[in-house]
N, C-alpha and C positions, 0 to 999 in steps of 0.2 A: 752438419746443419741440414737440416730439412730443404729439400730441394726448392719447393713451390717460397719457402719463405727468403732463400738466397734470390730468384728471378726478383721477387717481389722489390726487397732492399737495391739489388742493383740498379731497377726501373728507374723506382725513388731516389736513387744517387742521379742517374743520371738527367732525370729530370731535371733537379734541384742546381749542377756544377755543369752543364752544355748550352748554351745557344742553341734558338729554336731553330728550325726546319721549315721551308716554307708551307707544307703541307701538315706537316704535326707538329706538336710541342717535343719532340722526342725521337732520337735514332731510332726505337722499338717499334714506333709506326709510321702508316703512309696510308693517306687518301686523295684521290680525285677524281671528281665525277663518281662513276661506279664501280672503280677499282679502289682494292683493298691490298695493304700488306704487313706483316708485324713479323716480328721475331720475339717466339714465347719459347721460355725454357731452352735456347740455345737452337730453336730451331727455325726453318724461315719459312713463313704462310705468304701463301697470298690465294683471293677470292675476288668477283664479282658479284656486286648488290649484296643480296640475302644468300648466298649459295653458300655451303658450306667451305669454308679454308681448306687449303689444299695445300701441304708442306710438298718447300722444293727444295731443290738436291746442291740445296748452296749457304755454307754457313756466313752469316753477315755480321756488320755490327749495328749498320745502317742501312735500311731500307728506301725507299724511294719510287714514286710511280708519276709519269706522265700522261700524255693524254691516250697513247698508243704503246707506252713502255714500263715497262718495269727498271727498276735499278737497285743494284746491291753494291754496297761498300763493304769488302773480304774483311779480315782481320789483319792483311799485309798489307792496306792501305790501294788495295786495287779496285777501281770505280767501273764496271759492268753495266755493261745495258741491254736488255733482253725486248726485242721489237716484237708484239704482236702474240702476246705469252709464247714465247717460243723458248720454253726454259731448257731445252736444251742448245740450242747456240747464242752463246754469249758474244759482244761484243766487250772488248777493251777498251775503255776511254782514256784512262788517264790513271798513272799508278802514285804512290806517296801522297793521299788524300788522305784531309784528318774527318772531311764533311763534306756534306753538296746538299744543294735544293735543286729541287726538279718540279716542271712544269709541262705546259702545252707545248713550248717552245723549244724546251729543252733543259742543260743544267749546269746550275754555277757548281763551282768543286773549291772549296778553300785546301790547300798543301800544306805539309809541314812547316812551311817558311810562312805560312797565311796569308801566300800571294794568293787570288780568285781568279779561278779562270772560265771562263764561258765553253760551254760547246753546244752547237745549235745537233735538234734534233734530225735527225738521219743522217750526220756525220761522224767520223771520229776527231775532228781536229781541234783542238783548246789555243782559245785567243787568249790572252794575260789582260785583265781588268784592270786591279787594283794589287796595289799590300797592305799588309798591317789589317789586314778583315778574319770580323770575329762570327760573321751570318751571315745570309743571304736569303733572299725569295725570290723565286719564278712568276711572275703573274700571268695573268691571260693576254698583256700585251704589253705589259712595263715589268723592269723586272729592279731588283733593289739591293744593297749591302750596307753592313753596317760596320766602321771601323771600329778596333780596339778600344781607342778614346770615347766613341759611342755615337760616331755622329753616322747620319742618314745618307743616302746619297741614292738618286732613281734615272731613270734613262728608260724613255720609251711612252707609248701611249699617254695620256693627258687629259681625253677630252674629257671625262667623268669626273674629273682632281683627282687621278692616281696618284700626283705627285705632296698634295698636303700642301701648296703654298700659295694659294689660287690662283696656279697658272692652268689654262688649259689647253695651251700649247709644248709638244714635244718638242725635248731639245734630242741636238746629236751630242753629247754628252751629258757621262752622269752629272748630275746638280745634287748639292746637299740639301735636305730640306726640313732636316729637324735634327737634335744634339740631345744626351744624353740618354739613346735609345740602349736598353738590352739587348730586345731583336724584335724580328719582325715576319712576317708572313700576307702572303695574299692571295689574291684568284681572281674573278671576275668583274675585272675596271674597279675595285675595291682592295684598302691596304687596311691592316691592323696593325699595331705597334706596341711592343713594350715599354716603358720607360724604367728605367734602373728605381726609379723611385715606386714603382709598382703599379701603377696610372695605367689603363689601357685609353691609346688614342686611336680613331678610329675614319677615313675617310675614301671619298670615290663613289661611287654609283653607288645608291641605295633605296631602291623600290622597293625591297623587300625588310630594310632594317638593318643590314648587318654590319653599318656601321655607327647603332644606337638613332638616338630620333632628330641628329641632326642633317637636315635634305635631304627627310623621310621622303618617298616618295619620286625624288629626283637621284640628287649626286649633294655632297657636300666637297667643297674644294677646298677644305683647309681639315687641318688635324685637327679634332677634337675629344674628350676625353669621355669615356664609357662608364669606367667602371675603375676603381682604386684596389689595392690589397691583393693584388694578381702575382704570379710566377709565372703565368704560362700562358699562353692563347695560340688557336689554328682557327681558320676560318675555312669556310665552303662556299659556294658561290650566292648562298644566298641568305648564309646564317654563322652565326661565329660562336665560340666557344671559350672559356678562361676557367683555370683553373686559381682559387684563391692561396690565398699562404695556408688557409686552413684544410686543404687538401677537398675544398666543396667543388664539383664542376658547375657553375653557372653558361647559361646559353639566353642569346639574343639571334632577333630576326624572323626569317618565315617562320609560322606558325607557333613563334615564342613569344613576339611584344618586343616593343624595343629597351622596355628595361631586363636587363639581367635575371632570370629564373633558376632558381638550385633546381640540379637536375639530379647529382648522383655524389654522392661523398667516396672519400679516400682516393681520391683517384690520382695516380701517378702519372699518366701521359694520355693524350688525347689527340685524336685526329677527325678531321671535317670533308665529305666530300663536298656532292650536290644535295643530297637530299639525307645520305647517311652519315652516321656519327660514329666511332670507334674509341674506345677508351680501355686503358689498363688501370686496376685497381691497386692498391696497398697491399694488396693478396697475392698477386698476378694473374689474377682471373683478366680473361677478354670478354669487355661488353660491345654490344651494337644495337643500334637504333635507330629510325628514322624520324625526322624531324618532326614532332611534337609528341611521341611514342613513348612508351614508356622502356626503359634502356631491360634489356636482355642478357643474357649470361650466353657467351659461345662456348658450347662444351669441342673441342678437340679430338682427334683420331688419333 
């Protein structure tokens, strides 16, 4: 089989049978702020803003980038954390990971057993969270999981409605706050949500839109619903992304409107910084673009 069309079909598998990431819809990629990183064709990139990709000397399955780190999930289930691009000394976090989300703060890791365990950034030490969790996301100050059964649960920041239930008070425990989710992702005092039924809900700060046009302008404090007919969503700090069932990327937020806009068809996985957007195609081409830009093709070394 044709090499470019096996990456392609795996993409697309995995899109389609994983839990999101809090930074992309997809192990293949990773955004935040103006770091970048993917793994095409079996190999692993990473880049800043517009600079060309730069493959590093470490095969993954899943990638991941903080606010100051990079992270790679090996194919032995070993969770690395590289401070400061410093891709030749790795840290060990934590071994027998099937996943993890990463953020400013640092990264939830779900295990083989699908217990979730936290490790805060410039440490190696993992606290035990929960069980039975099928996702997670890092936010800029709340951070989230989602169990098996599908239900929500958040811990941390509040004051913008991180939390979807109009509180805008932090608890010292997680709270559930919505059921029947997929998964979920977020960034900046802003969450997006799956629903198993395909529903994107979306709440928290929202000046710029990204989470649709309810408390445009402010924050909205309660969940509410975007966009229908989704599989997939990442968001950025000030614009959000969904892929439909019919494989269209639609985008909301800065420079997009707060309704949904088709931006780029076929697309298998997709990831959101601050200002730029990364996506894998049906092909397995990598595109990139800045917010309201027209998407680009990254050719590879």
């Amino acid at each position: 089989m044709n090499k470019t069309i096996l990456v392609a079909l795996m993409a697309l598998f995995i899109g389609l049978t994983t839990p999101a990431w809090s930074d992309s819809s997809s192990p293949l990629l990773a955004a935040y702020y103006d770091r970048q990183m993917a793994i095409i064709g079996g190999d692993t990139y990473a880049w800043h803003g517009d600079e060309t990709p730069k493959r590093i000397p470490y095969k993954a399955k899943q990638v991941g980038v903080g606010d100051d780190s990079n992270y790679v999930l090996t194919d032995d289930g070993t969770l690395l954390r590289f401070d400061n691009d410093k891709f030749d000394k790795p840290r060990t976090l934590k071994k027998d990971i099937l996943r993890f989300a990463a953020g400013d703060t640092g990264a939830l890791a779900i295990d083989r057993s699908n217990a979730l365990w936290w490790i805060a950034s410039g440490t190696r030490t993992a606290k035990k969270i929960a069980d039975d969790v099928k996702a997670a996301a890092v936010g800029d100050g709340a951070n989230y999981y989602v169990t098996r059964s599908g239900d929500l649960y958040v811990k941390g920041k509040a004051h913008r409605g991180q939390y979807g239930d109009g509180r805008l008070d932090r608890t010292d425990n997680f709270v559930r706050t919505a059921t029947d989710v997929s998964y979920i992702t977020a960034h900046t005092g802003h969450a997006i949500l799956l629903k198993t039924n395909g529903n994107v809900l979306g709440t928290g700060g929202n000046i710029y839109g990204p989470v649709g046009k309810h408390g445009l302008g402010d924050k909205a404090v309660r969940w509410s619903k975007i966009v229908g007919s989704a599989k997939a969503v990442a968001t950025g700090s000030s614009h959000t992304v969904a892929i439909l069932k019919d494989d269209r990327l639609v985008a909301w937020g800065s420079e997009y409107g707060t309704d949904p806009k088709p931006i780029l068809e076929n697309v298998s996985a997709v990831a959101a910084s601050s200002n730029t957007t990364i996506a894998l195609r049906t092909d397995g081409s990598l595109w990139q673009w800045d917010r309201g830009a027209k998407p680009r093709r990254i050719r590879l070394r």
